[in-house]
mmCIF file as gemmi writes it, N, C-alpha and C atoms, coordinates in Angstrom:
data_model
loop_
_atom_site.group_PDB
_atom_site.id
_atom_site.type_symbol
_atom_site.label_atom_id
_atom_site.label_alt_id
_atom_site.label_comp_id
_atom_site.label_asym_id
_atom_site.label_entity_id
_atom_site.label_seq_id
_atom_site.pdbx_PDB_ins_code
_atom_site.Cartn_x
_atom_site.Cartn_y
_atom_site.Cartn_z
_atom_site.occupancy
_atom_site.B_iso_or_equiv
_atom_site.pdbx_formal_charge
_atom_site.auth_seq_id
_atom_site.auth_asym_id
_atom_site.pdbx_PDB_model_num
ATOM 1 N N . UNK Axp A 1 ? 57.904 37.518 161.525 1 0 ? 1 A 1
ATOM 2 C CA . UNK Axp A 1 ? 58.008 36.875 162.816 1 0 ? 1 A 1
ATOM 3 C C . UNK Axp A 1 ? 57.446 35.45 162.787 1 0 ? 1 A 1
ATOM 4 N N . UNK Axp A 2 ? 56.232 35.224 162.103 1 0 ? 2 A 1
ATOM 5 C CA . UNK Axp A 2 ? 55.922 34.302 162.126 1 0 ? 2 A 1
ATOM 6 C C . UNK Axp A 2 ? 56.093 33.176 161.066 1 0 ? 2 A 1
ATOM 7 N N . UNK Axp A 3 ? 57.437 33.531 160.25 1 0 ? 3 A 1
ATOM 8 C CA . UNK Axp A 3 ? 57.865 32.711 159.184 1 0 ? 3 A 1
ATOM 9 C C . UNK Axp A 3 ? 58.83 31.445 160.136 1 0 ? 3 A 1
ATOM 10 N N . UNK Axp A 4 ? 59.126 31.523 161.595 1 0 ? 4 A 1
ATOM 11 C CA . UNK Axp A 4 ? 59.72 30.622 162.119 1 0 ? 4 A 1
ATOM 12 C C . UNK Axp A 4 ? 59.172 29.725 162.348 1 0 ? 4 A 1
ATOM 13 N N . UNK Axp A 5 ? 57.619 29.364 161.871 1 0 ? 5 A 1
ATOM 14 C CA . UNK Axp A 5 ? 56.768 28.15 162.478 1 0 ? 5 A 1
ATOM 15 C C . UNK Axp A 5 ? 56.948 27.125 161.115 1 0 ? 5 A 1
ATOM 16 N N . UNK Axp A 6 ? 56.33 25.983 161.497 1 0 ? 6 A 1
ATOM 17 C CA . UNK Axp A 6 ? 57.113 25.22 160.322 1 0 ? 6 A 1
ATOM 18 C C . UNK Axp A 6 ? 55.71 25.168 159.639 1 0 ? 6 A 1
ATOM 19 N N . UNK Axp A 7 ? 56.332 24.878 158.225 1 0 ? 7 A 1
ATOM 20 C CA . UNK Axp A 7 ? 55.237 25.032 156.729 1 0 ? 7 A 1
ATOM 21 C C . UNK Axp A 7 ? 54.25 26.322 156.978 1 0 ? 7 A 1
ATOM 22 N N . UNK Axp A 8 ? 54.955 27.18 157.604 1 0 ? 8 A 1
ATOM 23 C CA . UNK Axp A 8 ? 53.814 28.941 157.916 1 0 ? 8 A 1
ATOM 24 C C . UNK Axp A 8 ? 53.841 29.281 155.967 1 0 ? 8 A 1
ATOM 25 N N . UNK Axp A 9 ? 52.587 29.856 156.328 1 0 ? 9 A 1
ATOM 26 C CA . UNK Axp A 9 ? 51.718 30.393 155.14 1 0 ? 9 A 1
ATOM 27 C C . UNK Axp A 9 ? 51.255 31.262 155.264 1 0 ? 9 A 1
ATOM 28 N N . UNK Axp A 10 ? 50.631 32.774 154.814 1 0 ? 10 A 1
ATOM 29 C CA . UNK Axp A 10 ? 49.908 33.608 155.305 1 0 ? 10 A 1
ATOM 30 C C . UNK Axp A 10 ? 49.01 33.622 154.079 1 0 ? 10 A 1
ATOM 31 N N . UNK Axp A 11 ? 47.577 33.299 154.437 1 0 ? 11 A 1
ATOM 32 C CA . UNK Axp A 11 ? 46.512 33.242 152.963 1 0 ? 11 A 1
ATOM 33 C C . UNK Axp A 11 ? 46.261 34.381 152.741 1 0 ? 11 A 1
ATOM 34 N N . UNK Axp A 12 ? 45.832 35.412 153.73 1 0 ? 12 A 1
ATOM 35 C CA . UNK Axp A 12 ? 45.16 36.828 153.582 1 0 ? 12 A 1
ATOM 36 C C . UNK Axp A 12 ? 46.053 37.289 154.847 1 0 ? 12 A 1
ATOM 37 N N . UNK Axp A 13 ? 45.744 38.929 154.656 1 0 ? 13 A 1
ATOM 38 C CA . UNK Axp A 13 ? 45.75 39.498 156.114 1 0 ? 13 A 1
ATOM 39 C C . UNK Axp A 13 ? 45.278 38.796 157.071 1 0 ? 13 A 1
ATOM 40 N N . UNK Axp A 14 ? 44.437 38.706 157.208 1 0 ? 14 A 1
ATOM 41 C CA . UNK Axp A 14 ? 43.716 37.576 158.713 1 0 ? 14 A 1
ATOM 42 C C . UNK Axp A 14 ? 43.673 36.376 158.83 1 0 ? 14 A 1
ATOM 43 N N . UNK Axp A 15 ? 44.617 35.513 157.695 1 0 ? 15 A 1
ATOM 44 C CA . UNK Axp A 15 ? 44.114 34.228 158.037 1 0 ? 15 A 1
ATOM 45 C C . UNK Axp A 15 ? 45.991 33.456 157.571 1 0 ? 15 A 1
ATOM 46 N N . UNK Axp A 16 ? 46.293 33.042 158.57 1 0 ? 16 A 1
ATOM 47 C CA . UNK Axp A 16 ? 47.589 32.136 158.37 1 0 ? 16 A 1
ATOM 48 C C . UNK Axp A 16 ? 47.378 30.764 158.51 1 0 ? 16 A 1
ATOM 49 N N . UNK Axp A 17 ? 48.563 30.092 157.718 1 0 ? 17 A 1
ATOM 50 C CA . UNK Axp A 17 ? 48.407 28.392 158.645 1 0 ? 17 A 1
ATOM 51 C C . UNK Axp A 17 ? 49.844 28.52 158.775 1 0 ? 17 A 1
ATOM 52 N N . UNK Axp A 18 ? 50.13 26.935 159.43 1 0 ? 18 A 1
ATOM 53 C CA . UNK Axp A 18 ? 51.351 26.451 159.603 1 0 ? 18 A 1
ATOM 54 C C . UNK Axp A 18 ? 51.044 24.968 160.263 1 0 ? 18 A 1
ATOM 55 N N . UNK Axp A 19 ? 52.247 23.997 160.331 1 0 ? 19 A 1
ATOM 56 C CA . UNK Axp A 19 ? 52.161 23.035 160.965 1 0 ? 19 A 1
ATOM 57 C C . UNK Axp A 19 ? 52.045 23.472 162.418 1 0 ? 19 A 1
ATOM 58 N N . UNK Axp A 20 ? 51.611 22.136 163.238 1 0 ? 20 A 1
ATOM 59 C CA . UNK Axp A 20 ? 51.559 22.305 165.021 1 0 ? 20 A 1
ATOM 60 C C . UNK Axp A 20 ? 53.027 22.909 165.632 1 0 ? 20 A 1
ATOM 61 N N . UNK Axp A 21 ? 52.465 24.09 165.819 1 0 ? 21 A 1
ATOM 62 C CA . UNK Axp A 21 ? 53.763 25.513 167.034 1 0 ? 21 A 1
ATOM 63 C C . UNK Axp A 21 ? 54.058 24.082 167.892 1 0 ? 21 A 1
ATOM 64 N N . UNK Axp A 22 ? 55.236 24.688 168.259 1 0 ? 22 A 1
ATOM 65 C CA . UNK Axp A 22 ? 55.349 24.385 169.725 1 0 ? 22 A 1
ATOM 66 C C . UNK Axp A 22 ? 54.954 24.843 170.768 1 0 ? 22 A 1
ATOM 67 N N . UNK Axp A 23 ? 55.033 23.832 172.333 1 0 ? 23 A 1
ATOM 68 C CA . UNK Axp A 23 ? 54.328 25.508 173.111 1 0 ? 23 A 1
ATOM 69 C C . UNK Axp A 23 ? 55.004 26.984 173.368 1 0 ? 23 A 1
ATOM 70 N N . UNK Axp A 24 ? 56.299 26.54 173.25 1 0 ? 24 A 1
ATOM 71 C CA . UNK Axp A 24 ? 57.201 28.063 173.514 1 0 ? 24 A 1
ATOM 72 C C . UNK Axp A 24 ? 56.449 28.987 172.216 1 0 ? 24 A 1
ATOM 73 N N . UNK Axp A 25 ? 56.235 28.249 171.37 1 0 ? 25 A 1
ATOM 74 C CA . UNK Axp A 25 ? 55.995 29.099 170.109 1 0 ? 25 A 1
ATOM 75 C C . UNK Axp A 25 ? 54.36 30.228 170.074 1 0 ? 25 A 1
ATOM 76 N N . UNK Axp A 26 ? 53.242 29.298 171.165 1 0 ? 26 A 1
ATOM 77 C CA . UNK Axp A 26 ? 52.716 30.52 171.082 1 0 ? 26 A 1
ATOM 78 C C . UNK Axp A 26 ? 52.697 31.646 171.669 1 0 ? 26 A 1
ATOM 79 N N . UNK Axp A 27 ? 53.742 31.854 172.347 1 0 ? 27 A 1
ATOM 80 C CA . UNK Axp A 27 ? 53.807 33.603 172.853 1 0 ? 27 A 1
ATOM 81 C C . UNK Axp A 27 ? 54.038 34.858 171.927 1 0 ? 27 A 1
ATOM 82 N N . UNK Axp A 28 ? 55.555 33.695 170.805 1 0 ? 28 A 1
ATOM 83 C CA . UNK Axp A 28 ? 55.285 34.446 169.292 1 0 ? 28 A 1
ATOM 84 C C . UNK Axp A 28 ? 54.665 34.51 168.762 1 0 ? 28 A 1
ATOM 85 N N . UNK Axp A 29 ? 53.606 33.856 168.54 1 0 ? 29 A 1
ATOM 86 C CA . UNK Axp A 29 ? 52.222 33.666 167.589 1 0 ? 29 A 1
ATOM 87 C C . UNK Axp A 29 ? 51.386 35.179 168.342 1 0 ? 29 A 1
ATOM 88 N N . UNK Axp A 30 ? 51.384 35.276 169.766 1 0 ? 30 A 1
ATOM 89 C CA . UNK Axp A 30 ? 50.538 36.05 169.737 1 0 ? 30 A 1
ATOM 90 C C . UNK Axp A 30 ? 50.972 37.331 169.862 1 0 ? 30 A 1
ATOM 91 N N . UNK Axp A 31 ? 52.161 37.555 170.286 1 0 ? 31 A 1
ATOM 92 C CA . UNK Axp A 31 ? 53.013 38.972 170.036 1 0 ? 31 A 1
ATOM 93 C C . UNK Axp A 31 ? 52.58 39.257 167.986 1 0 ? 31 A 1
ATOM 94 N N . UNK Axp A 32 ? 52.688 38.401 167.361 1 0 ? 32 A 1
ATOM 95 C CA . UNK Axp A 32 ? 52.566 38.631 165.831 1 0 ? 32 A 1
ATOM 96 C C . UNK Axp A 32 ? 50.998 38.913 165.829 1 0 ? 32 A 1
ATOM 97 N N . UNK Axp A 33 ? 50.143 39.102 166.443 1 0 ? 33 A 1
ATOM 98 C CA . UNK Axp A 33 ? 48.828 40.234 166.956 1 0 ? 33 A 1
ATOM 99 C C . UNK Axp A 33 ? 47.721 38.819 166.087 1 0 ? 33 A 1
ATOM 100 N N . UNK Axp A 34 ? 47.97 37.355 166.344 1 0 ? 34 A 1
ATOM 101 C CA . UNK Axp A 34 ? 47.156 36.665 166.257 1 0 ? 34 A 1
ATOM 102 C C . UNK Axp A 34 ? 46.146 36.25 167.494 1 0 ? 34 A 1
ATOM 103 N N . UNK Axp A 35 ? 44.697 36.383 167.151 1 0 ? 35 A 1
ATOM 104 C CA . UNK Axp A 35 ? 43.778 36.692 168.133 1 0 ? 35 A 1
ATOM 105 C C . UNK Axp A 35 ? 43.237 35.166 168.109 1 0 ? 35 A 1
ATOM 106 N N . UNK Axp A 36 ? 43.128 34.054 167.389 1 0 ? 36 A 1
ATOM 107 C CA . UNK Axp A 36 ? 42.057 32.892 167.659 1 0 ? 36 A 1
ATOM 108 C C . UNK Axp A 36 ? 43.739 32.164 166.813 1 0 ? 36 A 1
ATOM 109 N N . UNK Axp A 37 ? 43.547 30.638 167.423 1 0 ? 37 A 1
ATOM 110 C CA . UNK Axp A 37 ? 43.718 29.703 166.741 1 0 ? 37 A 1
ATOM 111 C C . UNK Axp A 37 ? 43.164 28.956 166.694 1 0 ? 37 A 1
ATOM 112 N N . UNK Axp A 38 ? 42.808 28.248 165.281 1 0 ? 38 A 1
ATOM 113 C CA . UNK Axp A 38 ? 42.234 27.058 164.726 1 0 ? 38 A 1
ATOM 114 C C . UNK Axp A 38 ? 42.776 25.743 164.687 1 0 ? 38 A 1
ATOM 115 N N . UNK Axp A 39 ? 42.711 24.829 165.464 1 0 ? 39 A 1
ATOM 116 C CA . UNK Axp A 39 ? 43.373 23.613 165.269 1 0 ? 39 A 1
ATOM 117 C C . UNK Axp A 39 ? 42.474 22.57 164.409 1 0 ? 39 A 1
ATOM 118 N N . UNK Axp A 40 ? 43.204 22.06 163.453 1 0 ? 40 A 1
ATOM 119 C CA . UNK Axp A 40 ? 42.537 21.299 162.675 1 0 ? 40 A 1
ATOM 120 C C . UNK Axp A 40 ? 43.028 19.82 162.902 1 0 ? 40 A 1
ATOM 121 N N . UNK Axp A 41 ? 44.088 19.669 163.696 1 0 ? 41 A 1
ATOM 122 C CA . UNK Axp A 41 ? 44.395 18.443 163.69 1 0 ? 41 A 1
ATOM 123 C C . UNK Axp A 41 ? 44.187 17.61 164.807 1 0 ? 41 A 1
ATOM 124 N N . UNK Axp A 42 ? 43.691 15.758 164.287 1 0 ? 42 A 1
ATOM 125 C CA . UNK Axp A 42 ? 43.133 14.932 165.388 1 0 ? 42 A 1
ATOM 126 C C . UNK Axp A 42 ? 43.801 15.094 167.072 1 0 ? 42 A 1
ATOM 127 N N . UNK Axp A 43 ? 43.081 14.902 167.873 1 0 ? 43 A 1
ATOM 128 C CA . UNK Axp A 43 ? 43.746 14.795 168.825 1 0 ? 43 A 1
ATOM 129 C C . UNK Axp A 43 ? 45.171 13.51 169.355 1 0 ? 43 A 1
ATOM 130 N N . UNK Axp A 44 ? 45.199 12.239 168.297 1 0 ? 44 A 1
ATOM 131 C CA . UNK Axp A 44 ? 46.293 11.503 168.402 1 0 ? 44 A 1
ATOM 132 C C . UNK Axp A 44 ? 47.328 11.464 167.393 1 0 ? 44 A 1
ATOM 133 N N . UNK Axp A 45 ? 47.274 13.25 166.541 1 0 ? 45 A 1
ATOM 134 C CA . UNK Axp A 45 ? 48.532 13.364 165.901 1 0 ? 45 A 1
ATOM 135 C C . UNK Axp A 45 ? 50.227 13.562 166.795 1 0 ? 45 A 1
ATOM 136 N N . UNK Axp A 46 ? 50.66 12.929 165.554 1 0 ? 46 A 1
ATOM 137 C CA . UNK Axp A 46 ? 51.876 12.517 166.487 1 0 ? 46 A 1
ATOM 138 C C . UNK Axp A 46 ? 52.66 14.101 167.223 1 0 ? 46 A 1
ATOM 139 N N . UNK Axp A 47 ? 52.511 15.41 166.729 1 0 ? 47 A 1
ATOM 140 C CA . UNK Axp A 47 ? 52.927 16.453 166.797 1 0 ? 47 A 1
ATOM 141 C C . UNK Axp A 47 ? 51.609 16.923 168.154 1 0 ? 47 A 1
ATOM 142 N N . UNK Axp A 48 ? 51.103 16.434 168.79 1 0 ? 48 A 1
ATOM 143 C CA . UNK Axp A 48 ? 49.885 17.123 169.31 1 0 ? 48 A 1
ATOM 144 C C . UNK Axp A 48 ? 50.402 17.637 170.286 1 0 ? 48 A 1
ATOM 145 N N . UNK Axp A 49 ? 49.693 18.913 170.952 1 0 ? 49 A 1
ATOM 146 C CA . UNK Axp A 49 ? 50.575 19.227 172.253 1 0 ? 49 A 1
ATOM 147 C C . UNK Axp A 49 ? 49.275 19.435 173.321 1 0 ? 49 A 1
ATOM 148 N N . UNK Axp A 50 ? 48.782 18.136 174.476 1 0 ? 50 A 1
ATOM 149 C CA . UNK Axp A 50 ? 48.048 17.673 175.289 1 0 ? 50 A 1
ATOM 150 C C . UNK Axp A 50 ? 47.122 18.676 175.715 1 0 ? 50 A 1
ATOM 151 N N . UNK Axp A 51 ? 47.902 19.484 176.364 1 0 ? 51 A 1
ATOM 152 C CA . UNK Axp A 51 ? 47.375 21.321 176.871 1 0 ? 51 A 1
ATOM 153 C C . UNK Axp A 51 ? 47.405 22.525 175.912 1 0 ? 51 A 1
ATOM 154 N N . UNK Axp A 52 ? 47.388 22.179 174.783 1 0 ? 52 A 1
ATOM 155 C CA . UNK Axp A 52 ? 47.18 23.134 173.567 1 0 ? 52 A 1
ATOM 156 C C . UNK Axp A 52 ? 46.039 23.985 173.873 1 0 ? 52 A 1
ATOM 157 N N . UNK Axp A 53 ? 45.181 24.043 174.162 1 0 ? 53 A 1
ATOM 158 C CA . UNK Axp A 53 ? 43.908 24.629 174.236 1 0 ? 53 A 1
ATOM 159 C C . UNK Axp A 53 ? 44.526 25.716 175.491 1 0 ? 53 A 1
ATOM 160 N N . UNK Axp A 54 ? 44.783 25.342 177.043 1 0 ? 54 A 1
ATOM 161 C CA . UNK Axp A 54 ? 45.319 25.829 177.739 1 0 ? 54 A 1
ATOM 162 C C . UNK Axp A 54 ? 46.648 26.865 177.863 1 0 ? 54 A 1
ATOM 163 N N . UNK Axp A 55 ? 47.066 26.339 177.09 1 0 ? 55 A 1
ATOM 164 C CA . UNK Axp A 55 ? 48.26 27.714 176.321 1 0 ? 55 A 1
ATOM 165 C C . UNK Axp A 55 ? 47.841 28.279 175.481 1 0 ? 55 A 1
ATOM 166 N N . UNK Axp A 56 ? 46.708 28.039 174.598 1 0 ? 56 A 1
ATOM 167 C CA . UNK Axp A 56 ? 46.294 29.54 173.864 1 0 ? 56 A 1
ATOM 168 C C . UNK Axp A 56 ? 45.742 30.412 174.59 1 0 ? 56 A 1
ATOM 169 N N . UNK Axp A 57 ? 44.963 29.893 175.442 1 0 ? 57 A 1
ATOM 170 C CA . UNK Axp A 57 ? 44.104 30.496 176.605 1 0 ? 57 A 1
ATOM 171 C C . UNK Axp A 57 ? 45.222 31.325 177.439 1 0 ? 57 A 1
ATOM 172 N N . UNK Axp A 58 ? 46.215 31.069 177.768 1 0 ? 58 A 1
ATOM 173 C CA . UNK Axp A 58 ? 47.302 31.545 178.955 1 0 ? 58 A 1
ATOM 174 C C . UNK Axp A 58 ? 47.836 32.452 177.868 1 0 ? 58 A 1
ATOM 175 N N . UNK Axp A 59 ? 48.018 32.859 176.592 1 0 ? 59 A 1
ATOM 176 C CA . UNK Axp A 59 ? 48.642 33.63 175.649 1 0 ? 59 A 1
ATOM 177 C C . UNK Axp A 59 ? 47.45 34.44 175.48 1 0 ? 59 A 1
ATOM 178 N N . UNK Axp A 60 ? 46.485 34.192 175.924 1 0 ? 60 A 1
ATOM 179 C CA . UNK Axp A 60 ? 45.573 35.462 175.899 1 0 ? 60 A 1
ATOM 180 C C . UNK Axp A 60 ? 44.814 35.397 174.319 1 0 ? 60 A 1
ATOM 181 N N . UNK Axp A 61 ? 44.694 33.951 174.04 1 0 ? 61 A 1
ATOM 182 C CA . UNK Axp A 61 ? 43.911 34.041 172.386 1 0 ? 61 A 1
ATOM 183 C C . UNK Axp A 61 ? 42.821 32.986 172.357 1 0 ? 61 A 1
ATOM 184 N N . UNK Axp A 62 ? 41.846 33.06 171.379 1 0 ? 62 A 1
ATOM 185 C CA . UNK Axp A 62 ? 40.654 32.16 171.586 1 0 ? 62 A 1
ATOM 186 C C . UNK Axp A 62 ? 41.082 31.009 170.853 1 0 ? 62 A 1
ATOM 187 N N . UNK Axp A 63 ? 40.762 29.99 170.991 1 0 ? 63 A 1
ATOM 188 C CA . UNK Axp A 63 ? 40.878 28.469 170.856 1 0 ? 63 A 1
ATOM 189 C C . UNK Axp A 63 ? 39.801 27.721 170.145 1 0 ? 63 A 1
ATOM 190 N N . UNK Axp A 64 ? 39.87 27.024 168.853 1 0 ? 64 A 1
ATOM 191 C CA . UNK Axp A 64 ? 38.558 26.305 168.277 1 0 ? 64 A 1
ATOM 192 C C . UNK Axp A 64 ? 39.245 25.295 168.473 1 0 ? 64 A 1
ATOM 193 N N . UNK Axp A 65 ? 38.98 24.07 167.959 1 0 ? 65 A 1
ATOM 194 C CA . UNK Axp A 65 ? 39.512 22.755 167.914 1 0 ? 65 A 1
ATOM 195 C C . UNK Axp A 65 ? 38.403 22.055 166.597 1 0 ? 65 A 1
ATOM 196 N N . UNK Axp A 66 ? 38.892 22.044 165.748 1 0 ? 66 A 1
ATOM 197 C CA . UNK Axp A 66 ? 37.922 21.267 164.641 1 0 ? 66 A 1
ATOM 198 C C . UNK Axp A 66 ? 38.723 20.31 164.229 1 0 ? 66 A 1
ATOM 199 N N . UNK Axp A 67 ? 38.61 19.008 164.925 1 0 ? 67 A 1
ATOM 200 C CA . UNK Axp A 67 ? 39.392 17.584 164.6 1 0 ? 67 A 1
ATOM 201 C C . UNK Axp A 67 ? 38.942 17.349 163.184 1 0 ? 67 A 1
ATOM 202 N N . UNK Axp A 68 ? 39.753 17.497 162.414 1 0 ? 68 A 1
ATOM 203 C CA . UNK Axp A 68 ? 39.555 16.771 160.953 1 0 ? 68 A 1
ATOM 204 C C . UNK Axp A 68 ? 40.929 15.539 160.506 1 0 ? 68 A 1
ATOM 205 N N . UNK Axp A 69 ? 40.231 14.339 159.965 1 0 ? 69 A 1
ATOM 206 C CA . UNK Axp A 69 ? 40.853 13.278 159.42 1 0 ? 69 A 1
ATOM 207 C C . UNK Axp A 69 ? 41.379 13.819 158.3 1 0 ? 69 A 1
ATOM 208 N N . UNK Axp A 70 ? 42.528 14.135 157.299 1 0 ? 70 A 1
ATOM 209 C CA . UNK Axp A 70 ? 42.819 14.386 156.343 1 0 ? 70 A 1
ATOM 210 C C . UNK Axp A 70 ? 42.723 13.545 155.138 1 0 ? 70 A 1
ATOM 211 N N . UNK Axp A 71 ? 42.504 12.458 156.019 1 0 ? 71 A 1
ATOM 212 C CA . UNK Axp A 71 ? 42.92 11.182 154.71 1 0 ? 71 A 1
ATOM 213 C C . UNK Axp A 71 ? 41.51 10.606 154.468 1 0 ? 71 A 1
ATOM 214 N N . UNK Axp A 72 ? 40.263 11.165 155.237 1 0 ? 72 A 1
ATOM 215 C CA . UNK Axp A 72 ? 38.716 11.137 155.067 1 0 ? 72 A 1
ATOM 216 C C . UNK Axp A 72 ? 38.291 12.445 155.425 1 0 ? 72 A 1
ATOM 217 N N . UNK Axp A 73 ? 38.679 13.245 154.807 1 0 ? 73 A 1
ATOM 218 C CA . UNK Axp A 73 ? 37.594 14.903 155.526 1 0 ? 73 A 1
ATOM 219 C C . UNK Axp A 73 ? 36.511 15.031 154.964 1 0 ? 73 A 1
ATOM 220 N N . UNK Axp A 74 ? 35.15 15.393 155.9 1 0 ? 74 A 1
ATOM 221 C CA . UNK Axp A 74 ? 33.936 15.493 156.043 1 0 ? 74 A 1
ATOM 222 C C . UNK Axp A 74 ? 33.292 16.451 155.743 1 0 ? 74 A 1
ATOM 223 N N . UNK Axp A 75 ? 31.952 16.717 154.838 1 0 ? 75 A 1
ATOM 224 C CA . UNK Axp A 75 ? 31.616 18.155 154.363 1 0 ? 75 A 1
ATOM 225 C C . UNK Axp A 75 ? 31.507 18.976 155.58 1 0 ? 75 A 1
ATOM 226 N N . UNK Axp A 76 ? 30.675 18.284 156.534 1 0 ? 76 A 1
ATOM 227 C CA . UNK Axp A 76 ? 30.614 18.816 157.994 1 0 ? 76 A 1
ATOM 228 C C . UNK Axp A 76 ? 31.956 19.365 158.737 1 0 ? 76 A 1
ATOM 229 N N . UNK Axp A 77 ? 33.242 18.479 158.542 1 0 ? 77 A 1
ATOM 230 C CA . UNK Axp A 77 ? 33.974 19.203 159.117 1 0 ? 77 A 1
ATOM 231 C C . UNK Axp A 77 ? 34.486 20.89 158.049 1 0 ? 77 A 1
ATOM 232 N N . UNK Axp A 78 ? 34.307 20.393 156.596 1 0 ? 78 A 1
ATOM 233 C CA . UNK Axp A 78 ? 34.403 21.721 156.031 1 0 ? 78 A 1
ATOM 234 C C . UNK Axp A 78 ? 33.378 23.022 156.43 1 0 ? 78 A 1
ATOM 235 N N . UNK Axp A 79 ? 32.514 22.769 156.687 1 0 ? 79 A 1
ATOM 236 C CA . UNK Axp A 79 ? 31.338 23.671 156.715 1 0 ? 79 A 1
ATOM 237 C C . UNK Axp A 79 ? 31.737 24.552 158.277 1 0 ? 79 A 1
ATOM 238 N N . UNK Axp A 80 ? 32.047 23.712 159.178 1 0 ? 80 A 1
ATOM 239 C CA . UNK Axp A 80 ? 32.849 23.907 160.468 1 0 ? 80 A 1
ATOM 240 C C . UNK Axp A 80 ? 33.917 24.517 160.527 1 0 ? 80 A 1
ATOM 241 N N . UNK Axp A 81 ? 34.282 24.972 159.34 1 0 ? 81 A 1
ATOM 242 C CA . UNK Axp A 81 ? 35.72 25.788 159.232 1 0 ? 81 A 1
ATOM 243 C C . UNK Axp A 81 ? 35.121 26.884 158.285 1 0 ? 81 A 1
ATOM 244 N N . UNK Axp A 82 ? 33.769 26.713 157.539 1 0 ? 82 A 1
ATOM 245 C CA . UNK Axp A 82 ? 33.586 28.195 156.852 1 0 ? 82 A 1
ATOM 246 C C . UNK Axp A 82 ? 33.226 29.231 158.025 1 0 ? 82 A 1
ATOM 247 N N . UNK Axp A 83 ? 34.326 30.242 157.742 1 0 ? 83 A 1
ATOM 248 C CA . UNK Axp A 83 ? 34.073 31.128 158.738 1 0 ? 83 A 1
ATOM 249 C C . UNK Axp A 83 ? 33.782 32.422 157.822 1 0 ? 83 A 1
């Protein structure tokens, strides 16, 4: 189900990526029994979607937001993603 998101990956059982869903896209994300999303990307990427936080929330899933620069990433922002 969730091979329709673009560049989707599944690392483990519990842990997927993919590029930025659309918003229609997270209702599928969470029917596919995903409970948190992690956003890793700045808030002025060109793919960003404004109320992202607010539609995970309305899909009934928890929301992090860890802005990381890709082209400078920070031990801090790594350490912020060891979960």
């Amino acid at each position: 189900m969730l091979e329709i998101l673009k560049n989707y990956h599944q690392i483990s059982d519990r842990l997927h990526t993919s590029a930025q869903p659309t918003s229609e896209q997270f209702k599928i994300i969470k029917k596919s029994g995903v409970e948190i999303i992690i956003n890793l990307a700045l808030i002025n990427s060109p793919n960003a979607i404004e109320n992202e936080a607010q539609l995970v929330v309305e899909n009934t899933m928890d929301y992090i937001h860890i802005p990381v620069d890709f082209e400078k990433p920070t031990t801090s922002e790594l350490e912020s993603f060891s979960i």
